[in-house]
N, C-alpha and C positions, 0 to 999 in steps of 0.2 A: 416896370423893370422887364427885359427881354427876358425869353425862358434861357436862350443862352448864360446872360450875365445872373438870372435865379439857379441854375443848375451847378456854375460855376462858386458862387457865394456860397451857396447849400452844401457844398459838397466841402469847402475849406472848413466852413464853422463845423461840419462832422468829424474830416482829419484832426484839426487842432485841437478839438477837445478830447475827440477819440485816444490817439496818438498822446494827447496828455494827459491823458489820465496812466495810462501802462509806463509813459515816461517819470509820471509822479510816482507808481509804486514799486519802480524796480532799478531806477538809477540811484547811484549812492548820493547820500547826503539833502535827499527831498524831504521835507516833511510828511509826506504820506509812501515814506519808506515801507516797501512791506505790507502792505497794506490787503495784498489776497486776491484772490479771482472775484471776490462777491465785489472791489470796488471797483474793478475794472470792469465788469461786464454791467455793474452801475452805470460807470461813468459813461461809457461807448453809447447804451441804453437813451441816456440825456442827450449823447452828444447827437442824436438821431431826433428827438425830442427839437431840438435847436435848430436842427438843417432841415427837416423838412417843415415846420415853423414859419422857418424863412421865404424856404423856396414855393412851398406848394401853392399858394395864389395863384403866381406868375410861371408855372412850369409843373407843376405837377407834383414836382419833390419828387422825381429818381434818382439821383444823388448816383446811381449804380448803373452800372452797364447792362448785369443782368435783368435788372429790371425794363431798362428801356426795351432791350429784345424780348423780354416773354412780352411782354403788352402786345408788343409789335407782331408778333407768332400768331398773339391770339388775337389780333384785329385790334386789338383798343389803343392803339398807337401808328403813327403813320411813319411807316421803314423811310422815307425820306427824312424823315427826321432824326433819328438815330444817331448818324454819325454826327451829326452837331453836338446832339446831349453828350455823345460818348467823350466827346474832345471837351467838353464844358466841365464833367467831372473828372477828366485826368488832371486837366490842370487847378481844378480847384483842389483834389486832393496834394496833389502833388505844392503846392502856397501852402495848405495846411500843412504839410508836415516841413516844410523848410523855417515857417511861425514857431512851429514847436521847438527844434532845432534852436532857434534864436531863443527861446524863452529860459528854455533847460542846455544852453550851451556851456556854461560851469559844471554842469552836472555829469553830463556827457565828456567832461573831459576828466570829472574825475572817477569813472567807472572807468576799469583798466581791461572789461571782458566784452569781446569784439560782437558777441554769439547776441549780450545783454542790448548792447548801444543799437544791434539791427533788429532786434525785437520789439522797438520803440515803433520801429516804422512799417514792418513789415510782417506775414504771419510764419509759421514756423510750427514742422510735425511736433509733439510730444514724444511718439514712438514714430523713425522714417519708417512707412511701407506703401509705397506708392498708389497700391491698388485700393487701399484702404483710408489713405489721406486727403484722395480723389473723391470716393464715396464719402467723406465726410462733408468735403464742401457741396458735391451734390444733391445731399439732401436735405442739410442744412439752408440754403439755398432753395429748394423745392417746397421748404414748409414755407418762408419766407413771400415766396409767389403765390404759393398756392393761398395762405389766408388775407394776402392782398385780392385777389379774385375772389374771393367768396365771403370777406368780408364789409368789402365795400357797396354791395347790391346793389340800388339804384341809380348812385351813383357813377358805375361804371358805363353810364349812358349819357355822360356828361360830355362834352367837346374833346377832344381825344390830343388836344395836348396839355388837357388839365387832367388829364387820367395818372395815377403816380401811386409812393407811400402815402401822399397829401390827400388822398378819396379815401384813404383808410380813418386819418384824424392823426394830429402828434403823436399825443398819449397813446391810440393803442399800436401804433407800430413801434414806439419807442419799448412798451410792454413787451411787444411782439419777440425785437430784436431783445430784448433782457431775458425773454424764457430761452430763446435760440443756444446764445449766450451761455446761460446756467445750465443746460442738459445737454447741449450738442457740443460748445465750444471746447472742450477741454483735449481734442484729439489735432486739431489745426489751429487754432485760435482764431476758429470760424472768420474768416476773411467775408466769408456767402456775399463780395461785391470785388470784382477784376480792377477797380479805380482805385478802391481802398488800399489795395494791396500791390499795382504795379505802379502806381503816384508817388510814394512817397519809398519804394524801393530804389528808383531812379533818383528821385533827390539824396538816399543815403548816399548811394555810389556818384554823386557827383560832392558832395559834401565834407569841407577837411576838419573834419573831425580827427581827435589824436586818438591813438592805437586803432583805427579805422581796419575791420578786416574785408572782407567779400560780402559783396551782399547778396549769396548764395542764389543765383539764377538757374541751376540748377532746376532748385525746386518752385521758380516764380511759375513757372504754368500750367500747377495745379490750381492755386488759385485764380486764376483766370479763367482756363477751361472748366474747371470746378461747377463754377457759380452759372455760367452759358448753359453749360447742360442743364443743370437743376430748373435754371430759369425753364428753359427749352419742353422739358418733361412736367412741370406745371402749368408750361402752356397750352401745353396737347392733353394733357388727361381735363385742362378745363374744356376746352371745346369739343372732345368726348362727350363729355359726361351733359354739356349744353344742346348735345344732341340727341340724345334719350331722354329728357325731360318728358 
């Protein structure tokens, strides 16, 4: 399998389970109606479990934008490759959530609140405050990088387009992304990936869904820039800190 075509797999099986898990417990009429922050930051946890599973053999498993750029900041990644990954996980996320969409398509039509049906697919403040919605994905995003670098040791010396979430192992990034999740998420609904959250925003707004409101573009780029800097700022305190050794 190309790293393109693992990038782009890896990144749908993360939307569609991600994205269905928040669509299972907050549209009307699912079975896992209601169901709370601990199943969704479960699920999204797994669904990370699953894509980089898939992907990291063949690609590394960054599944995220900011991930491909900190690698790339901090040398373990080759900036010609970038914009292929980055175009590999928009469009895979962007299939994952239009899959979701199809799966929960009765469900979606019968929640009647506009704010609910785009929270499926995209992330969204708790309390708006710009300055602080920003700093959430920043460092949310910065722990993310940062114990991908320092947890993977030896093998961050591995071929540098098998460098990823996938040098960390499923399990502990999918841990990783569950602790993120349960202590950080609750102020943005931790996006800490530009793919997750501007893939499947463009599929809402192309999507005829009934009572369809705005898919608040607005606020789409905090999490995008959000997550760049975070990556950005655990690339450089790593190669800091690589340099005082």
């Amino acid at each position: 399998m190309s790293p393109f075509i693992a990038e782009l797999i890896g990144t749908m099986f993360l939307i569609l389970l991600g994205a269905g898990v928040v669509a299972n417990v907050i549209l009307k009429g699912t079975k896992g109606y209601s169901g709370g922050w601990m199943v969704i930051t479960t699920g999204w946890a797994l669904a990370v479990f699953v894509g980089v599973t898939v992907a990291g053999p063949y690609s590394g498993a960054h599944l995220n934008p900011a991930v491909s750029i900190g690698l790339a900041i901090a040398g373990k990644f080759e900036w010609a490759n970038v914009p292929m990954y980055i175009l590999a996980q928009l469009l895979g996320a962007m299939l994952g959530a239009f899959l979701t969409w199809v799966i929960y398509r009765d469900h979606f039509d019968a929640t009647n609140d506009p704010g609910t049906q785009l929270a499926v697919f995209s992330t969204g403040p708790a309390i708006k405050n710009t300055t602080f919605n920003l700093l959430s994905e920043i460092i949310g995003t910065f722990v993310l990088l940062f114990v991908v670098f320092y947890f993977t040791g030896a093998e961050m010396e591995t071929p540098k387009t098998k460098i990823g979430l996938g040098s960390l192992g499923a399990l502990p990034v999918a841990f990783l992304v569950w602790a993120i999740g349960l202590s950080l998420g609750g102020t943005t609904g931790y996006a800490i990936n530009p793919a997750r959250d501007l893939g499947p925003r463009i599929v809402h707004a192309l999507l005829p869904i009934k009572q369809k409101g705005g898919s608040n573009w607005k606020y789409a780029w905090i999490p995008i820039i959000g997550p760049i800097i975070g990556a950005a700022i655990a690339a450089l305190l790593f190669l800091g800190l690589e340099q005082i050794k």
